[in-house]
N, C-alpha and C positions, 0 to 999 in steps of 0.2 A: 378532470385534469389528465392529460395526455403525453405521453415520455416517449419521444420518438426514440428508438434503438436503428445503429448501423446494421444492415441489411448482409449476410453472410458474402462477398465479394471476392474471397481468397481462395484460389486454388493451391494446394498440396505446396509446391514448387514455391509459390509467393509467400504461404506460410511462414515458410522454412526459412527461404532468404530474410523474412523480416524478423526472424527471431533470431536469427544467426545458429542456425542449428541446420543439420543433413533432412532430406526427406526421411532417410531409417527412421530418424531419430524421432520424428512426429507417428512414422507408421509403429514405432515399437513404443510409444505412449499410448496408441490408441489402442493395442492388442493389449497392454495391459491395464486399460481402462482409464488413465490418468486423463486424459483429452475426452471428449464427448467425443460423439459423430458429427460429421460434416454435414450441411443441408445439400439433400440429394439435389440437383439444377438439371438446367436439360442435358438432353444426350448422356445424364446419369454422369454428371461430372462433381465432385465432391467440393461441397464452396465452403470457407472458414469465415469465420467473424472476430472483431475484439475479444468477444470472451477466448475465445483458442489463444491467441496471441496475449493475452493476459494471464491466460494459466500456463503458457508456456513460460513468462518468462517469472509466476510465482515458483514452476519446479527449479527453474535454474537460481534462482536466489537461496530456493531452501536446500538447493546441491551444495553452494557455495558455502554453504553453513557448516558442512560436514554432514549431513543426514545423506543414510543409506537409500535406497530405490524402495526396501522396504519399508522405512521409516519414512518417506514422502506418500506412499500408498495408505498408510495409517492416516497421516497428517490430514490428506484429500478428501479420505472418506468422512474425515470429522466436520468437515466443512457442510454448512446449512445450505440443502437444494435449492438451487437458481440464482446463484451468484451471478451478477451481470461484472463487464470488464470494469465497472471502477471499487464493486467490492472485491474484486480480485487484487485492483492495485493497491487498496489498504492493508488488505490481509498481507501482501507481498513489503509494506511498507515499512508493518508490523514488525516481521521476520527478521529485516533488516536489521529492526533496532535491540535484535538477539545481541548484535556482533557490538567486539568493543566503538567506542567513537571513531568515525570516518569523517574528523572534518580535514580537508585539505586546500591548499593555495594554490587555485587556477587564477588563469590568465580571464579577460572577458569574453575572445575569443571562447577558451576548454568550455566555461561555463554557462555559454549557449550551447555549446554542442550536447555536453550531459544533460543539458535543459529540455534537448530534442526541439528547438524553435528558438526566434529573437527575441531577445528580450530589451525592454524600451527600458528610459528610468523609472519609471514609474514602477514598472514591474520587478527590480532592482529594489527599488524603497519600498515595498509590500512582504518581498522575501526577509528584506532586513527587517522590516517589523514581525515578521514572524522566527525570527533568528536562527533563521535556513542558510541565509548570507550574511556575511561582513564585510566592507570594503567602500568602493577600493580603498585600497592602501596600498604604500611603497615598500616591497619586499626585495631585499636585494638578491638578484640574481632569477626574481621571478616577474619581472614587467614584461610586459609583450601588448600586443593587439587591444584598443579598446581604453587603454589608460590606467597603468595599475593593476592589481592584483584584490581575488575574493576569497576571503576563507568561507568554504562551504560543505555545509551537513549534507556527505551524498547519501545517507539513508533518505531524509528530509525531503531532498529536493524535487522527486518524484512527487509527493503528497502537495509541496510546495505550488509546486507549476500546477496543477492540477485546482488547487485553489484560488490561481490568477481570474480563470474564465469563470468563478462563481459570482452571480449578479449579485453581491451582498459586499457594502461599504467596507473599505480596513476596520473601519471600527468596530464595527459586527463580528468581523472575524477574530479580531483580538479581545474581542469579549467572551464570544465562542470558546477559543483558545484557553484564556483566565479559566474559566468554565471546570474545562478539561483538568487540565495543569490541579486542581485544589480537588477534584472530587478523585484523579486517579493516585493524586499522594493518598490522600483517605483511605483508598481500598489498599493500594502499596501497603499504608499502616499495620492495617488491620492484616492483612494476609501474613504479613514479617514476623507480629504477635503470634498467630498462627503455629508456624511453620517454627519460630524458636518455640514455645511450648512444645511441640510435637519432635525436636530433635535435640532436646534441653539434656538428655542422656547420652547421646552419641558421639563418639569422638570429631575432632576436627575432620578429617579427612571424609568422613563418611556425611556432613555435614555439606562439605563441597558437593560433592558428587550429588545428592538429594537436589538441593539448590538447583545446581545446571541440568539436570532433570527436568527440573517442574516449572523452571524460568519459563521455555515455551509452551507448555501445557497451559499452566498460568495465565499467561498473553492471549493464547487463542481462547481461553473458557473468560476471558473479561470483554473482548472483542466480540464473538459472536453473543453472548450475553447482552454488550450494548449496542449492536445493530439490532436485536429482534425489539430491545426494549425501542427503541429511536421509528423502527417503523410501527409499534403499535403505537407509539405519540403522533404519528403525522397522520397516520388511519384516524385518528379519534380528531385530531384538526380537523383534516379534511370533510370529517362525518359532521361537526359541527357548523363548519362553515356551509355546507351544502345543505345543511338544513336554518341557519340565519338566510341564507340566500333565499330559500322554500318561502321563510316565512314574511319574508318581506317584499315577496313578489306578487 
């Protein structure tokens, strides 16, 4: 089985423009290590790929959070070596859903553009099954372009769109989803239990502050926990299947 990856194509300059960020601002991530290196090309011209441009834009989400430069450099290093651009975009998607709810009423117009592409019905009726979108509906003072108005989960919708171009039925994914949804209350559960034993003396206040702490540490140690677990399940498929395939040839 063979995973084509995007070929590094980006110069310094295109970076930047596609990330909405200055040239500095890429040269003074990569001096302080946040960015890899570029793949040297000819004439020694420095080319970038999705993963640059996906870790650029995990710094600007975890900036937007209120985390320091050093508390992103912490954040980075904890991250599991060889993140390709779409664990970058979960982790990034993760982060998001630090912040309180972001759901808001675009137009169909705004919410292809936040979509970053068109979106058909179909692809409309897939978000609403995964309860990314709502809509349309008549919002007054918010109709425009396309017919109606979307309430839409913008942490979500990144994750959302991203799950349009997966070859696997609605159904499957809302299976997937159910999945999710009942084993991450589970751990929720259990961690809460946790964490009141462990601050069952402490006052209120000190109580907060703990919490909004460990919210994201929390997040990122269940996250990288269940991507190492998810690719030793697909290693142990694929090892099986390659060996039914052995035996039956």
């Amino acid at each position: 089985m063979t995973i084509e990856t995007e070929e590094p194509a980006l110069t310094v300059d295109e970076l930047a423009a596609r990330a909405g960020v200055t040239v500095r601002t890429v040269r003074f991530y990569s001096t302080r290590g946040l960015l890899p290196p570029p793949v040297i090309g000819p004439r020694r011209v420095g080319r970038y790929g999705p993963e640059h441009l996906a870790r650029l834009a995990l710094i600007e989400e975890l900036q937007q959070q209120g985390m320091t430069l050093a508390a992103i450099e912490r954040y980075l290093d904890r991250l599991p070596p060889g993140l390709d651009a779409h664990d970058l975009a979960v982790h990034r998607a993760v982060v998001a859903s630090w912040a309180p709810d972001a759901v808001e009423t675009v137009t169909r117009e705004e919410l292809q553009r936040r979509a970053g592409r068109a979106l058909s019905e179909e692809d409309v009726a897939r978000l609403a099954a995964m309860n990314v979108v709502e809509g349309p509906q008549d919002v007054p003072g918010a109709e425009g372009a396309g017919g109606g108005s979307y309430r839409v989960d913008c942490g979500l919708l990144p994750l959302g769109v991203r799950l349009l171009d997966v070859p696997l039925s609605q159904e499957v994914i809302l299976a997937a989803r159910t999945t999710l949804i009942e084993h991450s209350r589970a751990a929720a559960h259990e961690l809460s239990r946790l964490l009141r034993e462990a601050v069952a003396e402490r006052d209120t206040q000190d109580v907060k502050s703990l919490t909004a702490h460990m919210h994201p540490l929390v997040v990122q140690a269940l996250l990288t926990t269940f991507q190492r677990s998810l690719r030793e399940e697909l290693r142990q498929w694929l090892t099986e299947s390659e060996a039914e395939a052995g035996g039956s040839g």
